[in-house]
Structure formats: C-alpha cells, structure tokens
Backbone as CSV, one residue per row, in Angstrom:
resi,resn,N_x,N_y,N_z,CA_x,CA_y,CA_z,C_x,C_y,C_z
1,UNK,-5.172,-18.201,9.279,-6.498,-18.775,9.431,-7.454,-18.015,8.510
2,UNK,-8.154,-18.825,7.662,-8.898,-17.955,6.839,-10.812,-17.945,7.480
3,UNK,-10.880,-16.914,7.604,-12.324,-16.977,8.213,-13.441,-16.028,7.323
4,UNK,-14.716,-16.616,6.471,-15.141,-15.845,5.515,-16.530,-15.196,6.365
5,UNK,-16.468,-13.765,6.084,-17.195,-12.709,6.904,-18.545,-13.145,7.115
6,UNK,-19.396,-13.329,8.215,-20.738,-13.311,8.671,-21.182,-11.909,9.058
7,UNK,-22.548,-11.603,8.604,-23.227,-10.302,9.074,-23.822,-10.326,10.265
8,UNK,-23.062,-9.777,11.699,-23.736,-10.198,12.463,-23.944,-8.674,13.073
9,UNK,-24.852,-8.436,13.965,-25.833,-7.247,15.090,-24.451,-7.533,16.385
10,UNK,-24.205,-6.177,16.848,-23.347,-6.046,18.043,-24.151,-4.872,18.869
11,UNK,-23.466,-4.407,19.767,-24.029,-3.436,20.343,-23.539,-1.837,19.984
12,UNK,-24.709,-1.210,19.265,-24.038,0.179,18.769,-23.223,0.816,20.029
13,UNK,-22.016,1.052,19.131,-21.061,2.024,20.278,-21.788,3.595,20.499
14,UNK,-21.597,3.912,21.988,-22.169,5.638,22.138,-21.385,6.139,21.909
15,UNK,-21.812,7.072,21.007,-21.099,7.934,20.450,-22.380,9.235,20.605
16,UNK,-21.710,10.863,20.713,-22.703,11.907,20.303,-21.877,12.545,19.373
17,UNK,-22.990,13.290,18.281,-22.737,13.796,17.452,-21.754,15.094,17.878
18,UNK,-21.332,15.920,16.614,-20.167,16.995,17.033,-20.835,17.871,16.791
19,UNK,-20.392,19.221,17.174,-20.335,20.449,17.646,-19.755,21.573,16.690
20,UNK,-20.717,22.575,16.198,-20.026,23.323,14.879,-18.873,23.987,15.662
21,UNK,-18.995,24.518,16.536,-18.924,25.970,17.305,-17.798,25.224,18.553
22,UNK,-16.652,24.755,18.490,-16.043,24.472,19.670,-15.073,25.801,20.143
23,UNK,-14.784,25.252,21.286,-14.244,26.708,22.490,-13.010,26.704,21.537
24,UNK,-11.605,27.784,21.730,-10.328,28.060,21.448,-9.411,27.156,22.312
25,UNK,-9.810,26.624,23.306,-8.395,26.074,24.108,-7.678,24.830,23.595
26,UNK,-7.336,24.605,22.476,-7.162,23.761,21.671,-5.869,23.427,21.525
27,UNK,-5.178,22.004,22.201,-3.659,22.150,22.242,-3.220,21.379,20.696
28,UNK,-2.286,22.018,20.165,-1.371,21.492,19.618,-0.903,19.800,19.332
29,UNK,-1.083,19.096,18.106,-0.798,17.400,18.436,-0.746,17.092,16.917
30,UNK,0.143,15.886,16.787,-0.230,14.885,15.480,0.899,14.917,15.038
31,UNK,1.184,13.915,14.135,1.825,13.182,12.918,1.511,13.642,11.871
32,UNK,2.389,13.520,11.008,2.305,13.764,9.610,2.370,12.312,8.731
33,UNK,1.115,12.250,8.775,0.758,10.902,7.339,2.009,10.942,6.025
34,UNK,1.661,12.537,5.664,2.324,12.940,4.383,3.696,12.391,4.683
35,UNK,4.199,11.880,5.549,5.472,11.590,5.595,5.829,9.897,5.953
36,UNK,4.869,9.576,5.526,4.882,8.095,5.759,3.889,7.328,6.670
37,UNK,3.635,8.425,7.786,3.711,7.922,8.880,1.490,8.379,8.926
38,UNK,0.753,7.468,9.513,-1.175,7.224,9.583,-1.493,6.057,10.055
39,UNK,-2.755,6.109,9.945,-3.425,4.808,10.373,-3.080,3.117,10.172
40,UNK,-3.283,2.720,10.851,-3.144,1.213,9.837,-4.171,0.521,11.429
41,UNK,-5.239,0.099,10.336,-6.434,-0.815,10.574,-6.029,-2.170,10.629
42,UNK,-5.625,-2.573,12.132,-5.266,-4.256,12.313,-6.932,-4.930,12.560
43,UNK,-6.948,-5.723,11.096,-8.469,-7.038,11.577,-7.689,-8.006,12.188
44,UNK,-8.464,-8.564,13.552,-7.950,-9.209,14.660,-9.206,-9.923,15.248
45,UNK,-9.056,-10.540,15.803,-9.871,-11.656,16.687,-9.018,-12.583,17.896
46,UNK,-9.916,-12.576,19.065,-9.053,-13.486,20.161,-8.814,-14.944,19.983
47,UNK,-9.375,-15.165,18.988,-9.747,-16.421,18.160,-9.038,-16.854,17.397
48,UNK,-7.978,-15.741,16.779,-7.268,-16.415,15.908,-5.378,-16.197,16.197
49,UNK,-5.303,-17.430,15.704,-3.846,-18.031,16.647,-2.517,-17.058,15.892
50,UNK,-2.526,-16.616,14.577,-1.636,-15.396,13.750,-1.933,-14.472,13.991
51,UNK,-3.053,-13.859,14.801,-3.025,-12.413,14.626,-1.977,-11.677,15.448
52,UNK,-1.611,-11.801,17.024,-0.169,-11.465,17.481,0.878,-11.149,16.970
53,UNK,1.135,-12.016,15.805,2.247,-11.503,14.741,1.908,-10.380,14.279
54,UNK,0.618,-10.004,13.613,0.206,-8.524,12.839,0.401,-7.790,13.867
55,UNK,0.405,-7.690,14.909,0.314,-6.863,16.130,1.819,-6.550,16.418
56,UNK,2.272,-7.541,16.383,4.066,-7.324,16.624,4.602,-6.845,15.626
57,UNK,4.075,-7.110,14.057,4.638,-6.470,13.233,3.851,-5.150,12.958
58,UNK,2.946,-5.075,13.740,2.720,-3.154,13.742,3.733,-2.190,13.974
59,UNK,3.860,-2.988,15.529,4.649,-2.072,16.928,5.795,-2.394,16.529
60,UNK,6.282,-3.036,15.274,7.728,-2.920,14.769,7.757,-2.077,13.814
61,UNK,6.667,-1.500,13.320,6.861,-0.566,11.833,7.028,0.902,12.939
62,UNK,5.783,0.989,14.283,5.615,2.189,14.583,6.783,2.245,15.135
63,UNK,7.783,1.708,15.638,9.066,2.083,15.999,9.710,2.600,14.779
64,UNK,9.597,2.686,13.523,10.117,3.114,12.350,9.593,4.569,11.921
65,UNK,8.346,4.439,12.117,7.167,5.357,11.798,6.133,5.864,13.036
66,UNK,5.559,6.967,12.732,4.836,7.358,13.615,3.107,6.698,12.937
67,UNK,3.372,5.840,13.549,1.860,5.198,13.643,0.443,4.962,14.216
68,UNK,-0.383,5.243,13.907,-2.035,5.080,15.065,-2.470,3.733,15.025
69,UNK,-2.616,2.432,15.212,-2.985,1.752,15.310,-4.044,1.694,15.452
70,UNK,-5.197,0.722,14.841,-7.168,0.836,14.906,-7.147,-0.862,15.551
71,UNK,-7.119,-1.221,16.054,-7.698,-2.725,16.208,-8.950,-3.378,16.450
72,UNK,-9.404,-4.150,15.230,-10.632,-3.586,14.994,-10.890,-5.688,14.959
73,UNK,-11.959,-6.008,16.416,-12.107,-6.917,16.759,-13.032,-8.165,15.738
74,UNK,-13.093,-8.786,15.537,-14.257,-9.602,14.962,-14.560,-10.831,15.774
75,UNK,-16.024,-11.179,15.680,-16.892,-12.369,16.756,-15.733,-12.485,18.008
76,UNK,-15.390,-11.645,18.703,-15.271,-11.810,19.531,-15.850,-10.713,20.802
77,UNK,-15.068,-10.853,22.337,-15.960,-9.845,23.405,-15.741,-7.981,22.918
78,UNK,-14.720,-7.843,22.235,-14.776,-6.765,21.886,-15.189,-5.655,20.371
79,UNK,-15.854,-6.891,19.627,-16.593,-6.909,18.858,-17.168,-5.481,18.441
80,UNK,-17.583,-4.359,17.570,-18.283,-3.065,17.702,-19.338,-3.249,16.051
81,UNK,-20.288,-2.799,16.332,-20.927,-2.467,14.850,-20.023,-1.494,13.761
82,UNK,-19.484,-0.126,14.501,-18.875,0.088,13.460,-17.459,-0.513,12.855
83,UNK,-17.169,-1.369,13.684,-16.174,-2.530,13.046,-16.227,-3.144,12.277
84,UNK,-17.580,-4.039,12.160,-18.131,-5.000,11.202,-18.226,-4.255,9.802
85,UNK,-19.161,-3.268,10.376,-19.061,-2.257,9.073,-17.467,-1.795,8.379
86,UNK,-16.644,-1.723,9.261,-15.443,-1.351,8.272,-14.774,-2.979,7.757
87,UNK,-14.933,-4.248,8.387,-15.134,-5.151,7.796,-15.494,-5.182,6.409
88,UNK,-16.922,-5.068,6.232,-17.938,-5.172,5.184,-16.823,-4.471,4.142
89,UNK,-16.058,-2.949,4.232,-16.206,-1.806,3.850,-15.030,-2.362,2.590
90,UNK,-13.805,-3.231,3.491,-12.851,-3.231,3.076,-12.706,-4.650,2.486
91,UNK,-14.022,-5.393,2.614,-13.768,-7.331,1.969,-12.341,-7.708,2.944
92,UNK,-12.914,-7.895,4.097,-11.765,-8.556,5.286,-12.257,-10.038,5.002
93,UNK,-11.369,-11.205,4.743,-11.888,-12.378,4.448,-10.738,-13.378,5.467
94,UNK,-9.498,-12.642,5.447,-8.538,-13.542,6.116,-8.611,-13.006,7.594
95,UNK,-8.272,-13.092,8.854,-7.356,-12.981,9.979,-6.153,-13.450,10.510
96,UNK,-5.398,-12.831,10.627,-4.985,-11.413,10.450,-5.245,-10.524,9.468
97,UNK,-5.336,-9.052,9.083,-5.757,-8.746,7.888,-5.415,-7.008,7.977
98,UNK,-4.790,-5.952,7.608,-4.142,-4.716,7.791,-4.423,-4.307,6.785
99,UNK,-4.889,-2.697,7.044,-5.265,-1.511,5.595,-4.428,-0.735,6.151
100,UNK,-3.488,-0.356,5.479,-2.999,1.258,5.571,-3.620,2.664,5.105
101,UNK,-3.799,3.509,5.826,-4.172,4.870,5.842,-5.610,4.939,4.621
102,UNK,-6.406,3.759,5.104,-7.774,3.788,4.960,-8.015,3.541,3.360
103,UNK,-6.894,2.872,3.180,-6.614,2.714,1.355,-7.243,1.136,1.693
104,UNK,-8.533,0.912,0.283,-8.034,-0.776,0.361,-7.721,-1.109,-0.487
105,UNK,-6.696,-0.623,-1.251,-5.716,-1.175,-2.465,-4.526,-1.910,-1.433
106,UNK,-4.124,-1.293,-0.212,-3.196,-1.935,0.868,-3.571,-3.298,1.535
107,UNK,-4.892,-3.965,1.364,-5.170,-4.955,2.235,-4.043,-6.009,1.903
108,UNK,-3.425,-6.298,3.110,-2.576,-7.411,2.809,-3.142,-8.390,4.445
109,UNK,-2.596,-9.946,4.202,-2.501,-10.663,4.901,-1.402,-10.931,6.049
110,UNK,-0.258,-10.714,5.173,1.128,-10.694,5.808,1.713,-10.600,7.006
111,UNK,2.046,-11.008,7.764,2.360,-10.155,9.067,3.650,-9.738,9.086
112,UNK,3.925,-8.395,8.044,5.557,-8.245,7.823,6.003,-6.337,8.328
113,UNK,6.512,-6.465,8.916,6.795,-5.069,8.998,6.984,-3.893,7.889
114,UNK,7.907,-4.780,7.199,8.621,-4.259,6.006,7.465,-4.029,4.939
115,UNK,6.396,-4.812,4.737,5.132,-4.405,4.200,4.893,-3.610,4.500
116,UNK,4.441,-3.469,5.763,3.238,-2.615,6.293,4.260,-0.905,6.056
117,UNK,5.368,-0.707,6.333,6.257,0.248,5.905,5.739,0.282,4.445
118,UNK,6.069,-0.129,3.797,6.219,-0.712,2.051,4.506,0.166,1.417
119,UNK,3.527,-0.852,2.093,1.866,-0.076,1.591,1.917,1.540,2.940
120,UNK,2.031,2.054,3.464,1.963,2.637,4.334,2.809,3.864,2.942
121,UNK,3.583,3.911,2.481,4.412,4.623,1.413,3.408,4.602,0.094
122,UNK,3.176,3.566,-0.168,1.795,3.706,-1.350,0.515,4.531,-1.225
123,UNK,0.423,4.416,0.222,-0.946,4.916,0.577,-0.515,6.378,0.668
124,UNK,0.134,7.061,0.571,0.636,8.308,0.723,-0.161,8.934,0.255
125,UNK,-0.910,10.323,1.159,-1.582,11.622,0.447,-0.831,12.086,-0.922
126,UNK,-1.806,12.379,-1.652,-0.977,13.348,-2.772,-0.811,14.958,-2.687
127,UNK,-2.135,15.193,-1.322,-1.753,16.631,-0.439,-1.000,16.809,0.405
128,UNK,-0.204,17.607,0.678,0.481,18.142,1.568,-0.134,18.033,2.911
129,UNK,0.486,17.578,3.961,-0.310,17.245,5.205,-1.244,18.110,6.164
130,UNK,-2.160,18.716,6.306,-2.912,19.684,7.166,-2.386,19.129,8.316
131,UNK,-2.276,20.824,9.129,-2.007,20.953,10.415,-3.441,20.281,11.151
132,UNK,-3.251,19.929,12.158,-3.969,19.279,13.016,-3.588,19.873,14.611
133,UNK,-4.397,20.126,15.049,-4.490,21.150,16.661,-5.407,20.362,17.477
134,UNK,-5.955,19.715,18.418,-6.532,19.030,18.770,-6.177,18.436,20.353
135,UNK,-7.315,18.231,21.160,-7.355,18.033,22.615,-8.414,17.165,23.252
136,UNK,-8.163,16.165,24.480,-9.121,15.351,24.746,-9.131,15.744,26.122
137,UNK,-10.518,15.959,26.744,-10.149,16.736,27.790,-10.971,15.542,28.379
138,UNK,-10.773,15.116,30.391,-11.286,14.185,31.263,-12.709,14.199,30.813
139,UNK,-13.447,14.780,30.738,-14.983,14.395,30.468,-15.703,14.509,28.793
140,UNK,-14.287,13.622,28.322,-14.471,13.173,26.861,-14.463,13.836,25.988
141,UNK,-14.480,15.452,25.971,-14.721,16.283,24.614,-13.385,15.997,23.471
142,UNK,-13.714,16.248,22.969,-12.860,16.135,21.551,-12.597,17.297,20.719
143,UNK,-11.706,18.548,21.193,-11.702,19.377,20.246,-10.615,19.425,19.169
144,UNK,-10.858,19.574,17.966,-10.199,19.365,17.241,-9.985,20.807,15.603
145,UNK,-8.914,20.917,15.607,-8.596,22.710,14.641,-7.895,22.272,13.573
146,UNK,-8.482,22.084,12.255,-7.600,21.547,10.980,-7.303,22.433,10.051
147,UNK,-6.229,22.784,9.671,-5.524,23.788,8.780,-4.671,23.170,7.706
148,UNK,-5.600,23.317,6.193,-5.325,23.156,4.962,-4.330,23.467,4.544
149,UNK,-3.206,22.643,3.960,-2.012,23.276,3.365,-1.958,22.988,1.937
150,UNK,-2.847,22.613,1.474,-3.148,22.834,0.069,-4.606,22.734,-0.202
151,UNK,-4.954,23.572,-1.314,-6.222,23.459,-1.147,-6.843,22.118,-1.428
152,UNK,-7.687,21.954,-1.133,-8.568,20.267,-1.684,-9.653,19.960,-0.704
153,UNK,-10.702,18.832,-1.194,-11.892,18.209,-0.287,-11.213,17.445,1.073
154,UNK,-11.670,17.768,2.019,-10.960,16.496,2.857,-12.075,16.170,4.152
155,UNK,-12.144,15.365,4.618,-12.844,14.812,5.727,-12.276,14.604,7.006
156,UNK,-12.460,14.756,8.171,-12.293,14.599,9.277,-12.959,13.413,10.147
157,UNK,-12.035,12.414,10.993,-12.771,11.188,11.551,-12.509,11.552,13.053
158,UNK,-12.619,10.789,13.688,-12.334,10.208,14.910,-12.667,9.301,15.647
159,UNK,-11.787,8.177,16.070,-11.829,7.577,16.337,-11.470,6.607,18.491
160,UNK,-12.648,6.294,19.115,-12.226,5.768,20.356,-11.549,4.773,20.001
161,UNK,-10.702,5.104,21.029,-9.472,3.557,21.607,-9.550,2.958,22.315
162,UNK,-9.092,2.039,23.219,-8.994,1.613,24.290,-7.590,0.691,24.662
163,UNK,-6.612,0.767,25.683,-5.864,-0.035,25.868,-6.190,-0.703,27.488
164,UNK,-5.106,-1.836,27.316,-5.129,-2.963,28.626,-6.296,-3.402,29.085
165,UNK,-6.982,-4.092,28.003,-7.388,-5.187,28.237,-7.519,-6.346,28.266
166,UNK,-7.624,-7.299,29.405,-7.180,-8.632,29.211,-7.961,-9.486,28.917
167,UNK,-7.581,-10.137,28.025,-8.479,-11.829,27.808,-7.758,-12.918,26.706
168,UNK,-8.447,-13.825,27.045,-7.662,-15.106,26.537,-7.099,-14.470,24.853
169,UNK,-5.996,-15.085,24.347,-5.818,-14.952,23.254,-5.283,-16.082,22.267
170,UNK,-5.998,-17.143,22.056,-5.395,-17.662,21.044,-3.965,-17.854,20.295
171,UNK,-2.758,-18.109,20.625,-1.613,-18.251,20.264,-0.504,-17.491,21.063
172,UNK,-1.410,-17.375,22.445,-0.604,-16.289,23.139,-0.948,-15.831,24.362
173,UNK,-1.954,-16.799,24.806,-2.215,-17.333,26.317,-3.562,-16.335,26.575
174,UNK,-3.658,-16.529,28.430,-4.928,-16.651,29.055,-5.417,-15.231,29.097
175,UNK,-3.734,-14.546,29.560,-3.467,-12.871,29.732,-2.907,-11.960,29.076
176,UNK,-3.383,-12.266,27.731,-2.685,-11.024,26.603,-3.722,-10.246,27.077
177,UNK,-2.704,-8.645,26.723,-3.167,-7.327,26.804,-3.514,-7.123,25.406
178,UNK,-4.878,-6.657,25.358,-5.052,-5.869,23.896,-4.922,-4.315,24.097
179,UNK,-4.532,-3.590,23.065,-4.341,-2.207,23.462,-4.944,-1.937,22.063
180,UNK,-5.425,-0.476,22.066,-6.133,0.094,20.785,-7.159,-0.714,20.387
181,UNK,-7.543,-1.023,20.937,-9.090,-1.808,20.867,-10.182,-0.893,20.419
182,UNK,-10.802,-0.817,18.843,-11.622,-0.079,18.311,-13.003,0.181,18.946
183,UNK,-13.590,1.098,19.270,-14.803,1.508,20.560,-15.974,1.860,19.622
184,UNK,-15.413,2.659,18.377,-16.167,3.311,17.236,-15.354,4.334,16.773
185,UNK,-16.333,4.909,15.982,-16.346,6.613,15.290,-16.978,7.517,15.713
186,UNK,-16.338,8.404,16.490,-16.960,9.972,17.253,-18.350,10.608,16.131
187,UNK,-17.620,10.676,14.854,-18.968,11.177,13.857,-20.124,10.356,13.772
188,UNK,-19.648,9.049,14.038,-20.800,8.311,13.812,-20.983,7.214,12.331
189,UNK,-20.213,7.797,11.768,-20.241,6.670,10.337,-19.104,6.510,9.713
190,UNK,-18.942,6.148,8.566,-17.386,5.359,8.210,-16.876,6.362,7.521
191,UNK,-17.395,7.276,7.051,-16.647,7.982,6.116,-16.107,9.005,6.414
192,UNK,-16.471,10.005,7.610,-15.595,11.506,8.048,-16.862,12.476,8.181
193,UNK,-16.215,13.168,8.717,-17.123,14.651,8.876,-16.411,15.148,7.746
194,UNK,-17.135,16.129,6.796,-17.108,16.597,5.474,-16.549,17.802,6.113
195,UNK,-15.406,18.388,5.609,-14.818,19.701,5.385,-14.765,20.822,4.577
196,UNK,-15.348,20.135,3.590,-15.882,20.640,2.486,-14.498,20.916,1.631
197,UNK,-14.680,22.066,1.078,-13.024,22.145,-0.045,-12.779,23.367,0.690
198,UNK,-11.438,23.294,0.741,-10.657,23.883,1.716,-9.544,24.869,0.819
199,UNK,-9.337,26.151,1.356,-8.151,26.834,0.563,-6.663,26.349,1.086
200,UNK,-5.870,26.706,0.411,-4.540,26.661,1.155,-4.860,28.008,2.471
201,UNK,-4.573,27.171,3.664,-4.300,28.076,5.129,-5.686,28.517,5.788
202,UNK,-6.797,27.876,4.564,-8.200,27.743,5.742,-8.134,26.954,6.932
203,UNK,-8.393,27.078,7.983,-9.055,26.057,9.257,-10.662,26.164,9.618
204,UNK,-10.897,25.214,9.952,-11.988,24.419,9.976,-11.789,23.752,11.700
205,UNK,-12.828,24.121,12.475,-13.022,23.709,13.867,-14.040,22.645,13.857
206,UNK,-13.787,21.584,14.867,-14.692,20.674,15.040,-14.585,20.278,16.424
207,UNK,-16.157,19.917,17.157,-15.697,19.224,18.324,-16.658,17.446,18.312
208,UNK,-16.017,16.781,19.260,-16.920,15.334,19.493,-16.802,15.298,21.054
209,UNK,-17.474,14.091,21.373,-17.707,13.569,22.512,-17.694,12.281,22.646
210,UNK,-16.591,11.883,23.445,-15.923,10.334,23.537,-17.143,9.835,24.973
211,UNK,-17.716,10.474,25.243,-18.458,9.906,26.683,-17.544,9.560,27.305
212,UNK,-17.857,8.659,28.638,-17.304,8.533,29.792,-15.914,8.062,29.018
213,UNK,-14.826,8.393,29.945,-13.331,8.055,28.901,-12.647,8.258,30.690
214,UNK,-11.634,7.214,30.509,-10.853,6.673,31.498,-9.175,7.059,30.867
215,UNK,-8.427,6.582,32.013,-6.951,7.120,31.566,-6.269,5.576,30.468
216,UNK,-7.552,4.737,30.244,-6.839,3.758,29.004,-7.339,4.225,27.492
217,UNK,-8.358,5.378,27.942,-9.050,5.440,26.635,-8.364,6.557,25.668
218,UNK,-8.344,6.647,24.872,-7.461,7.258,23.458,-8.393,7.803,22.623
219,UNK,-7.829,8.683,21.571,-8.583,9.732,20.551,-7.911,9.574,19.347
220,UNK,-7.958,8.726,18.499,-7.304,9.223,17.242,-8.153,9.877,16.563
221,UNK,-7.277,10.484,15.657,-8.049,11.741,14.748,-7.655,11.604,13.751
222,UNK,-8.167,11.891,12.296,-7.368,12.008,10.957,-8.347,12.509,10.256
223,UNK,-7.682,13.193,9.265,-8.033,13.781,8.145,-7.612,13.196,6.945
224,UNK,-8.659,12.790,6.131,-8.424,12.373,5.006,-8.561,13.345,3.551
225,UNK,-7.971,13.327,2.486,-7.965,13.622,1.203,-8.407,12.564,0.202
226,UNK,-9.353,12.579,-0.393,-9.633,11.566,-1.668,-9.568,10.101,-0.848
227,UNK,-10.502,9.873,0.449,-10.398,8.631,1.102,-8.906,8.024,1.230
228,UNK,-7.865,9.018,1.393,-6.693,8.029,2.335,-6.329,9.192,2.966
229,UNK,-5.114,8.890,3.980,-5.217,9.450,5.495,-4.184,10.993,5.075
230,UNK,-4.324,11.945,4.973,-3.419,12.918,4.853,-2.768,13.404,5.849
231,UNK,-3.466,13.154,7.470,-2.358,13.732,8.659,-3.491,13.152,9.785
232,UNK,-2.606,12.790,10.967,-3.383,12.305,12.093,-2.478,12.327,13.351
233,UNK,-3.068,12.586,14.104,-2.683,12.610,15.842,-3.581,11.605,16.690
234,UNK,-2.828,11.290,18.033,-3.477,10.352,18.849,-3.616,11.221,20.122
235,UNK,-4.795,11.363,20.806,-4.744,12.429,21.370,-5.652,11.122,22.932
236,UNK,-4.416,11.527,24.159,-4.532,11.194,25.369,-4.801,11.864,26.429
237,UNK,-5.641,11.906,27.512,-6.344,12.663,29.007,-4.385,13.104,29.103
C-alpha cells in the first residue's frame, strides 16, 4: 500500500531530560551491532493490510540475529511526534517500510527476511562495538555506562517500548498484539546524546527517565558511530 507522508501534530511523548552524574549500580546488557546484529525501524500502521508481513519478517531475521525492533506507528492510535519526525527524517513514503541500524541508504519496502539480514550487514559500524552496561530500574530510570573500543565520535539514544497491545489490525483481525510500539526518545530528539570523541577504553555515564513504566514497557539503547548503530541492548524491569 503506498501512502504519501502528511505533516500531522500528535501528542508529545514525556520524556525527562538525562542526568550527567548517574549512581554505579549499573548491570551489565546488550548486543553487538558490530556483528550484524541493531536496530531495525519497522514503519507500520493498523491501517495497512502488508505491514504483518514486515513484522513476521523481522521476528524471522531476530531469530537469526540479535535484533531491537522500533515500531514506529503512523495516523494511527499509537501514533508519537517523535515518530513522524523519524518519518520526515528517513522519506517513509510506502507502508510497510524498514531502516536498518539508523542507515537510510537501507530503506527498503520488502517484507523479506533475507533482506533485512542482507541491509542489516551493509549497515555495519566501521567501529568496533562499545561495551554497553546499562539498567532499567521499576520507577523508570535509565542508567546507562558506554565503553569505547576504538577511539571515534559516537552518540548515545534511547529509546521507550511498549508491548501487548491490542487493536484492530488490518490484514490480521480485531485482536492483533502489537509489541515494541515506539513511545519516543529518552534524550528527547532524533539524533543521540553527544559523547563527544572518545579514546579507545574511555567510558562515558549517562542516565534517563522512562516515567511511569509497567512490566510491558522496554528500554532500548544504542550507540551510534557516524549515524549508524555500533552496539545496542534492550533493557527490561
């Protein structure tokens, strides 16, 4: 279904800004991008009758790969401003519609596994993956400990989730579950918290605040190099 983008007003997601200075109790978490395995931004709508396939052919790559899934709604109830904006960001024109690891040289239409494997390998850091340390504790904090394994600029995101929620879906009945349902960005804007340039084996502490957060709600995290994904964890209560 091809649907060409409208600029429309949603309701800003809450989000609070982060924290220079977070505590030490910081557990251990994440994936390594550098190895194939980051983000991939599913554009989706309840509206449209193909998008299920992009969805099935996600959860067929992440059985291959260690994957974060973003599902990132359009005109529909789960709709977010900073969605639209990553809309805008990436020229989303079709639905279904997938970026791998925040590259939009990857936008494809396809709903193929073997793609999304295929650009997911293109999109590959050319840095070595930073360690990632990171924790979501019941009353939303977000701490998060990133350790450079080569030197370079890199940025830090984060991102709310949400799974099991139900509503009609277009090609797939009254009671599809959506899961990873995009909420926003913990920093607040599309591009990352700045890390500035980093040595080999510097770390860099950061904290956020997911607000009220339930046992469906989720934390992805990533660090990017030169705007694509160099290492990321999904971090759960």
């Amino acid at each position: 279904m091809k649907k060409y983008l409208l600029i429309l007003l949603c309701a800003l997601v809450s989000c609070v800004g982060q924290k220079e200075d977070p505590e030490d109790d910081i557990t251990p978490g994440g994936s390594s991008a550098g190895a194939g395995a980051g983000i991939v931004l599913d554009f989706t709508a309840t509206w449209c009758v193909n998008c299920p396939r992009m969805t099935t052919a996600i959860e067929e790559a992440a059985a291959v790969r260690s994957i974060i899934p973003i599902c990132v709604h359009y005109q529909d109830a789960f709709e977010c401003s900073h969605g639209t904006e990553l809309i805008s960001k990436y020229g989303v024109e079709a639905y279904p519609s997938a970026v791998m690891n925040m590259s939009k040289a990857t936008l494809i239409t396809a709903t193929s596994k073997d793609l999304i494997l295929a650009k997911l390998d293109a999109a590959k850091s050319s840095k070595a993956p930073c360690a990632i340390e990171a924790s979501l504790a019941a009353d939303g904090s977000v701490k998060v400990k990133v350790t450079a394994a080569e030197e370079g600029t890199y940025t830090l995101s984060a991102v709310l989730l949400e799974d099991g929620l139900v509503s009609a879906q277009t090609g797939a009945g009254d009671n599809y579950v959506h899961n990873n349902v995009f909420r926003g960005f913990l920093q607040g804007n599309l591009l990352g918290d700045s890390l500035g340039q980093l040595e080999k084996g510097a770390s860099v502490e950061r904290s956020f605040s997911a607000g009220a957060v339930t046992d469906k709600h989720h934390v992805a995290v990533f660090v990017c190099h030169d705007g694509t994904v160099n290492a990321a964890t999904d971090l759960k209560i």
